[in-house]
C-alpha positions in Angstrom: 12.1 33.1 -23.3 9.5 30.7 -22.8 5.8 32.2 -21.5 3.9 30.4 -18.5 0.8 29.1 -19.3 -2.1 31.4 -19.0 -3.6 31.7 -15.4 -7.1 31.0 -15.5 -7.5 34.1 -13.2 -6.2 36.4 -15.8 -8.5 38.7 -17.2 -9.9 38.5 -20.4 -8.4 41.1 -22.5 -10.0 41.4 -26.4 -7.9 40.7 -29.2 -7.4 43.9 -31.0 -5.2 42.3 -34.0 -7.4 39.6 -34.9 -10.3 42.3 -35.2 -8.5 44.1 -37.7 -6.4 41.3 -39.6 -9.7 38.6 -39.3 -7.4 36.2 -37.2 -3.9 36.2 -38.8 -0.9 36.5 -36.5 2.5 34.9 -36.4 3.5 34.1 -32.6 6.8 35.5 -31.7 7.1 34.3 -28.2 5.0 36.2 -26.4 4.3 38.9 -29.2 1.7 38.3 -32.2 2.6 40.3 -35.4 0.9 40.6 -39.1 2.3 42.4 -41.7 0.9 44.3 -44.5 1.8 47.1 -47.3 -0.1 50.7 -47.5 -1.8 50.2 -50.8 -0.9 46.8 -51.9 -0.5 47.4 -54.9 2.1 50.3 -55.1 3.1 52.8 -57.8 6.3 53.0 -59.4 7.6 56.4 -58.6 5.2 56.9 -55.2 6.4 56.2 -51.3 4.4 53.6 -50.1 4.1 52.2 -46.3 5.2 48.8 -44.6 3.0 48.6 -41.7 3.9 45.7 -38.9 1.1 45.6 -36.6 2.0 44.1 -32.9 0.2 42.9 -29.8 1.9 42.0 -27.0 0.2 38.9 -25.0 2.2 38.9 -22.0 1.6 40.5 -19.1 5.5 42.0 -18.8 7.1 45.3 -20.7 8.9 44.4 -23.1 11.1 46.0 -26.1 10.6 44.6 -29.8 13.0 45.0 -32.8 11.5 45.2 -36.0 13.5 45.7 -39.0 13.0 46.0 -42.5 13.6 43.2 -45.4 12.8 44.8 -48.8 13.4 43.4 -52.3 17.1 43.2 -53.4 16.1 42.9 -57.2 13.3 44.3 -59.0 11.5 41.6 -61.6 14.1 43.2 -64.2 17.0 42.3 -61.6 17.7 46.0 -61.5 18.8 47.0 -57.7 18.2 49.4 -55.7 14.5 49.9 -57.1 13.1 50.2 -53.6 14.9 52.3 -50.5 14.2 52.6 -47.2 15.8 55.6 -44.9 15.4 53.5 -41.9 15.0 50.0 -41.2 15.2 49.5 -38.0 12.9 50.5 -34.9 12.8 49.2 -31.1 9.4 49.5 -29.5 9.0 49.6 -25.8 5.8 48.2 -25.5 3.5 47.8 -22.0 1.8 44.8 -20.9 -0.8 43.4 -23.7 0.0 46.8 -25.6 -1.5 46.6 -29.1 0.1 49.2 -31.9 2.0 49.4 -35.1 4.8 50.5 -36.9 4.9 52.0 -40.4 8.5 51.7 -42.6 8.5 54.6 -44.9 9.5 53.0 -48.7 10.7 54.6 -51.9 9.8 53.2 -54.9 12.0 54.2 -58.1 9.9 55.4 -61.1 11.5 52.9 -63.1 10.9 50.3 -60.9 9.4 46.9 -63.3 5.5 46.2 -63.0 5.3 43.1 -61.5 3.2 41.1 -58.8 4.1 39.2 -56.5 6.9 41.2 -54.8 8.0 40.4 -51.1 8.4 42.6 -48.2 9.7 41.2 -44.6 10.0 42.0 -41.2 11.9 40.6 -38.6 10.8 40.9 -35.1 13.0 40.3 -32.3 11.7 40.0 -28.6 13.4 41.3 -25.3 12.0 41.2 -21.7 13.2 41.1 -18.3 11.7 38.2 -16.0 9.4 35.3 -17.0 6.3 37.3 -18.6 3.0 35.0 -18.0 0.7 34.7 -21.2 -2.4 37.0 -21.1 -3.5 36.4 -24.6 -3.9 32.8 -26.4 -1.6 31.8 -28.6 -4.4 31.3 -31.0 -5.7 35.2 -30.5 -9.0 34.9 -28.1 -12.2 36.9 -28.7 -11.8 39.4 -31.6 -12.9 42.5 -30.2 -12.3 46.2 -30.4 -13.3 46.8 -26.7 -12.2 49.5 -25.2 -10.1 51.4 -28.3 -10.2 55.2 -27.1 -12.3 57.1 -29.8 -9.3 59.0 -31.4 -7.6 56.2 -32.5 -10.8 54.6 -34.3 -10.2 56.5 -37.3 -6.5 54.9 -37.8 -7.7 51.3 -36.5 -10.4 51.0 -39.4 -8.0 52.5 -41.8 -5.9 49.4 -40.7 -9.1 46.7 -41.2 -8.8 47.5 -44.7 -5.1 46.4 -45.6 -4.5 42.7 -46.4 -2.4 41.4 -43.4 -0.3 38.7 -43.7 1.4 36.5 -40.9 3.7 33.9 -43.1 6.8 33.4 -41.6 10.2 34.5 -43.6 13.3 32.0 -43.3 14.1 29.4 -41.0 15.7 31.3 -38.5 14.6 33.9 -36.5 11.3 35.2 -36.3 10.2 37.5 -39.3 6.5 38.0 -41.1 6.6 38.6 -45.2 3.6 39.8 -47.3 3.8 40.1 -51.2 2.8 43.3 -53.2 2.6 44.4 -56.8 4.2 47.2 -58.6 2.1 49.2 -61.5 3.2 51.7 -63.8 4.1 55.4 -63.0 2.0 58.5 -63.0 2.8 61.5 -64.4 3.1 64.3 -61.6 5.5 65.2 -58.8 5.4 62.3 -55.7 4.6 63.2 -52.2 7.9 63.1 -49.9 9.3 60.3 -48.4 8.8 60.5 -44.6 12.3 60.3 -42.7 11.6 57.2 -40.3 9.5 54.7 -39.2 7.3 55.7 -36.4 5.1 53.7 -33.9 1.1 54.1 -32.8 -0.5 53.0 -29.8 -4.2 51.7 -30.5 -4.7 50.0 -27.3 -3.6 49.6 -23.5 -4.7 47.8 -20.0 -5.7 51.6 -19.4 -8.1 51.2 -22.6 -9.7 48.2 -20.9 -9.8 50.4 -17.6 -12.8 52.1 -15.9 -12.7 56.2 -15.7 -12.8 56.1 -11.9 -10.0 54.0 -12.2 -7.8 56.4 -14.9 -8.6 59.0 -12.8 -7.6 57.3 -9.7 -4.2 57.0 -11.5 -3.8 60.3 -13.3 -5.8 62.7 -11.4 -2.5 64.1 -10.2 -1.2 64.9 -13.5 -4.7 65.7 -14.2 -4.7 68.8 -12.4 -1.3 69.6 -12.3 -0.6 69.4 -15.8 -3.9 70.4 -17.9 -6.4 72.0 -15.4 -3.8 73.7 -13.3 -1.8 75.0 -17.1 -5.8 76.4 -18.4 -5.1 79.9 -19.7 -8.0 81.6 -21.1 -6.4 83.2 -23.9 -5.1 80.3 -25.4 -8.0 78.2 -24.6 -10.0 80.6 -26.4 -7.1 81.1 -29.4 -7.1 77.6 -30.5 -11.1 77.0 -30.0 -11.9 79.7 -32.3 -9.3 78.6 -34.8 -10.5 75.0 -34.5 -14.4 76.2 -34.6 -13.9 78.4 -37.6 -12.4 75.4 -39.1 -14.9 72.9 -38.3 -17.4 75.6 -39.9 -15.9 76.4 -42.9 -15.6 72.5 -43.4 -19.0 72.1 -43.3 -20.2 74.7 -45.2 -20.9 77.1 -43.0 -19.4 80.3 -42.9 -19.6 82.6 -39.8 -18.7 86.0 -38.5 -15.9 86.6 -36.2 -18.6 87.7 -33.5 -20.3 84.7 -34.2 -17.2 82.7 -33.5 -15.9 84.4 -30.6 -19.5 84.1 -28.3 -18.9 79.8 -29.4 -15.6 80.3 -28.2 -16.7 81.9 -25.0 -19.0 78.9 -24.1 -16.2 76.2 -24.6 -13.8 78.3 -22.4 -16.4 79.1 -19.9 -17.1 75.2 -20.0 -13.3 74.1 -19.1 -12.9 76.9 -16.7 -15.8 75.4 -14.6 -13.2 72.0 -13.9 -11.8 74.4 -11.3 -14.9 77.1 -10.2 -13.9 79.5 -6.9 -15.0 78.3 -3.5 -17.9 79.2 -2.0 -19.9 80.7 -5.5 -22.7 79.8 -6.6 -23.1 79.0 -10.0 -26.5 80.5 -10.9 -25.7 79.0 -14.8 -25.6 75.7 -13.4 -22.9 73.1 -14.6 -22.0 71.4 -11.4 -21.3 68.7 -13.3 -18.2 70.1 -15.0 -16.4 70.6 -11.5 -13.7 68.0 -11.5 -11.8 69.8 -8.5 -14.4 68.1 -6.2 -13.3 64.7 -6.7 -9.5 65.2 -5.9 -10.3 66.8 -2.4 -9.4 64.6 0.8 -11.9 62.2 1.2 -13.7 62.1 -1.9 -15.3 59.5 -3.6 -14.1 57.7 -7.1 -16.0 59.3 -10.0 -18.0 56.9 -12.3 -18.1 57.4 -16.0 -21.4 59.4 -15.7 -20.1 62.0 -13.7 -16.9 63.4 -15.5 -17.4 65.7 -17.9 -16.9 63.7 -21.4 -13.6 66.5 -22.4 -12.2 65.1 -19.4 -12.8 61.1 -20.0 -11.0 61.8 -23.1 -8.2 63.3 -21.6 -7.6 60.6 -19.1 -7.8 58.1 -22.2 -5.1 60.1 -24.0 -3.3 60.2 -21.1 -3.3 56.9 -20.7 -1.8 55.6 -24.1 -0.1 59.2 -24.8 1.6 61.1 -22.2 1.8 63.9 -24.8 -1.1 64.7 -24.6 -0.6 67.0 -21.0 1.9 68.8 -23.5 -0.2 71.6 -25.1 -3.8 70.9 -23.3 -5.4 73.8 -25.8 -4.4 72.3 -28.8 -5.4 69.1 -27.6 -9.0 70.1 -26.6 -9.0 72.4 -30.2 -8.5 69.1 -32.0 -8.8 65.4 -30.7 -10.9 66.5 -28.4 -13.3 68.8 -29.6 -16.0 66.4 -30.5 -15.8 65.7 -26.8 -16.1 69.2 -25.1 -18.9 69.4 -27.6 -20.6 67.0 -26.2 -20.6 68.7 -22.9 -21.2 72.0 -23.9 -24.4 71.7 -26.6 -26.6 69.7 -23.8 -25.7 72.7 -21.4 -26.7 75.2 -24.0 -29.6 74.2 -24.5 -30.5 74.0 -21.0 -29.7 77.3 -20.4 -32.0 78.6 -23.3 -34.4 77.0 -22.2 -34.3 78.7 -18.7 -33.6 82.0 -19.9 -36.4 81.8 -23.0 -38.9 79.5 -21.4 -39.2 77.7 -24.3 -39.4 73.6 -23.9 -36.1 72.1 -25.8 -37.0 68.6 -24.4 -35.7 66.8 -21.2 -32.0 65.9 -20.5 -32.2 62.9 -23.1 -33.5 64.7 -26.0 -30.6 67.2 -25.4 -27.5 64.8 -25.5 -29.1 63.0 -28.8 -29.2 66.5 -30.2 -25.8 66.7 -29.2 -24.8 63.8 -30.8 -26.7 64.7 -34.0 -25.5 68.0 -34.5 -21.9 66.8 -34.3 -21.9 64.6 -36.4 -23.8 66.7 -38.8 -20.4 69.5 -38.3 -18.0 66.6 -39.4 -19.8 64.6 -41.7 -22.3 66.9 -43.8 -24.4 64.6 -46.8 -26.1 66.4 -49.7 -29.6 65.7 -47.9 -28.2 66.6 -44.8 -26.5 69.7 -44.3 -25.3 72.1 -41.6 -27.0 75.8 -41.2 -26.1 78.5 -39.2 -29.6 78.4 -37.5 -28.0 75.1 -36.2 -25.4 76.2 -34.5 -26.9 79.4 -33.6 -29.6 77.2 -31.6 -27.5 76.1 -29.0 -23.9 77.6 -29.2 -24.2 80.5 -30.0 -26.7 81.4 -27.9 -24.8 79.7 -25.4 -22.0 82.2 -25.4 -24.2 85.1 -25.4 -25.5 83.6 -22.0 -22.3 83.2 -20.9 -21.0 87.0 -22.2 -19.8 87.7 -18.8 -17.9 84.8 -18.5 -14.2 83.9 -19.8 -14.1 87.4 -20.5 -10.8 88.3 -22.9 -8.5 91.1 -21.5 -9.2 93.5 -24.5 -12.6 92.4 -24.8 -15.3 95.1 -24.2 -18.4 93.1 -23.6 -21.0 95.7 -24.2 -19.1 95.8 -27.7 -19.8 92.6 -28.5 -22.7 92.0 -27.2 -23.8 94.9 -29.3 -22.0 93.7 -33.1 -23.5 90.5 -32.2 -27.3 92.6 -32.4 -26.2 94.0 -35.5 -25.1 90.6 -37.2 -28.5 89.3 -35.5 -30.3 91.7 -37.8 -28.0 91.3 -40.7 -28.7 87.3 -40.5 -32.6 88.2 -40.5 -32.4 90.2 -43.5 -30.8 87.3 -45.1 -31.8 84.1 -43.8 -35.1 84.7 -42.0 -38.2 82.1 -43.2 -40.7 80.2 -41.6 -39.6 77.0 -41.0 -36.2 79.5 -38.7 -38.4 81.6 -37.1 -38.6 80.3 -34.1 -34.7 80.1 -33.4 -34.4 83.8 -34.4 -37.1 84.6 -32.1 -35.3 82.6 -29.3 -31.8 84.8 -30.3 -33.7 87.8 -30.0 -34.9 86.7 -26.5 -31.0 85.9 -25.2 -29.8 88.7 -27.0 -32.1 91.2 -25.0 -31.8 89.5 -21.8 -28.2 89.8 -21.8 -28.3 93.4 -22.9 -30.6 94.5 -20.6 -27.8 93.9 -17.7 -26.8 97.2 -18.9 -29.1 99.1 -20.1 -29.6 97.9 -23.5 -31.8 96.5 -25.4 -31.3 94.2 -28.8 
């Protein structure tokens, strides 16, 4: 199977395995491969990983074999040292796809320390037609352009391996890359997964614009996640993933606490879809995604999705499993993401219900942006307080009592345990340099209570 020569119409698509391997690829037809071991140097008695990394530079689908060559001998000729449950795996992969595949390997506790140890894996190449090149041979501009944010974390985990694209043999097409053996550690090894598995790091639909993902998958869109919102799940997994996210950064909170930061992410997702004819005296027009699938709409631009949604239409794009279970999506991969929508609103709304001047609309999402990263990456200098997250979320949520209300809920109830934690949290945390974000609870506290009667 023999490529055409590249078109020099055809876009420009970045070459997401020379970013990560520094430019080393073996060309097998229309597929570029490196391979590398998961650590290199492996201990005797621990599983370790053989990860094959693959880009496809054609424009065509096509399927590729990989399969596993490990060691036969150990350096003391002993067989049998290293074992493999499978070692084969076909890959359907789309046009210019980049992924990988990782080969779970046992190593035997007695295996002999040794460097120099070589690992191969063949690759063989089906497709139907006469695929046209897309790619150079040579690998184009290194670039990570367009990787969706959730697989960032795995594709810098994969920068740091030592890939290797020498060819195995003299027939067939097959990548080797040596690795060492040290001694065993005492202490029982972690289990040796079942089978290889494959991950998608990049698609066409990565290098695509939102308006035209949602052009493609606004059908699924609605039908499959916005249509399938239920409120008590929503809310389930969003408490468990917030309590989480808390107690991982140090930070722990009172179930009331939780459930009002619950209430605003629900609330939040349920506006995708708001009733006809209401108006929304909270505001959030924004978050209405319904408007752009009527007859006759126009195409969204990035700007004006809300950013839980630009990450679904990513995931959907590289992972159709995503549509599967949208609470447990939005509870983990993309919770960042509906954060991001929902602390800029927050703050908005406290600021019209306390008068007090939180900044303009920028000043708002680079709060966002701070405070999240603050939740998931906490330093010794720099570390999350309550008073944070009570100044937006959960102030938020206490605006928004009367919304995504539970079917045992009593909101009164809650409204009032929240005043008593208020106080609690006063006794215990008050200062100067809080003041003024108690003073602003107090405020949103009383308002809301006032609807019936109350007051904090």
């Amino acid at each position: 199977m023999v490529p055409e020569p590249t078109p020099s119409s055809s876009p420009s698509y970045p070459d997401i395995l020379g970013a990560i391997t520094g430019g080393a690829r073996y060309n097998a037809g229309v597929v570029q491969v490196a391979t590398a071991t998961r650590p290199r140097i492996v201990r005797a008695g621990r599983p370790f990983e053989v990860v094959l990394l693959i880009q496809n530079a054609s424009d065509a689908d096509i399927d590729v074999t990989a399969t596993l060559h490990l060691p036969e001998l150990d350096a003391k000729k002993q067989k049998g040292r290293f074992a493999h449950p499978v070692t084969r795996l076909v890959v359907g992969l789309s046009p210019a796809e980049v992924g990988y595949v990782t080969f779970p390997v046992g190593c035997a506790a007695d295996t002999a320390i040794a460097d120099g140890y070589k690992v191969g894996v063949g690759v063989e190449v089906k497709g139907e037609g006469k695929p046209k090149r897309i790619r150079p041979a040579e690998g184009g501009t290194a670039s990570l352009e367009g990787v969706p944010n959730t697989q960032l974390e795995a594709l810098n985990a994969l920068k740091k391996l030592s890939f290797s694209a020498v060819r195995r043999g003299l027939i067939g097409a097959a990548v080797e890359v040596s690795f060492g053996v040290m001694g065993a550690q005492p202490g029982d090894a972690p289990p040796l997964a079942e089978k290889p598995s494959w991950v998608h790091l990049w698609g066409i639909d990565s290098h695509a614009s939102i308006g035209d993902l949602f052009n493609r998958y606004q059908e699924p869109l609605v039908r499959y996640v916005i249509a399938r919102f239920s409120r008590e799940k929503l809310y389930s997994a969003l408490y468990a993933a917030t309590r989480e996210r808390m107690t991982g950064a140090g930070v722990e909170m009172a179930p009331v606490e939780l459930h009002f930061i619950s209430k605003l992410l629900v609330a939040i997702l349920e506006k995708s879809n708001p009733p006809e004819k209401v108006i929304d005296y909270l505001g959030g027009e924004h978050f209405n995604i319904i408007r752009w699938v009527k007859p006759g709409g126009s195409r969204p631009g990035e700007a004006d999705l809300p950013h839980w949604c630009q990450g679904m239409l990513r995931l959907m794009a590289s992972d159709r499993k995503a549509v599967e279970n949208p609470a447990q999506t939005l509870a983990t991969t993309l919770y960042n993401d509906l954060l991001m929508d929902a602390i800029p609103h927050a703050l908005m709304m406290v600021t019209n219900v306390t008068g007090e001047d939180l900044g303009g609309e920028h000043d708002r999402v680079e709060y966002a942006r701070e405070l999240i990263k603050l939740m998931a990456q906490p330093t010794a200098l720099h570390k999350l307080n309550l008073t944070d997250v009570y100044l937006p979320l959960v102030m938020g949520g206490i605006i928004y009592y009367d919304r995504a209300i539970l079917k045992e809920e009593k909101i009164i109830e809650s409204l009032q345990e929240m005043t008593l934690q208020l106080r609690s949290r006063e006794d215990e945390l008050l200062t100067a340099e809080n003041e003024l974000v108690f003073k602003l609870m107090r405020k949103v506290l009383d308002s809301s209570m006032q609807k019936y009667g109350y007051r904090a």
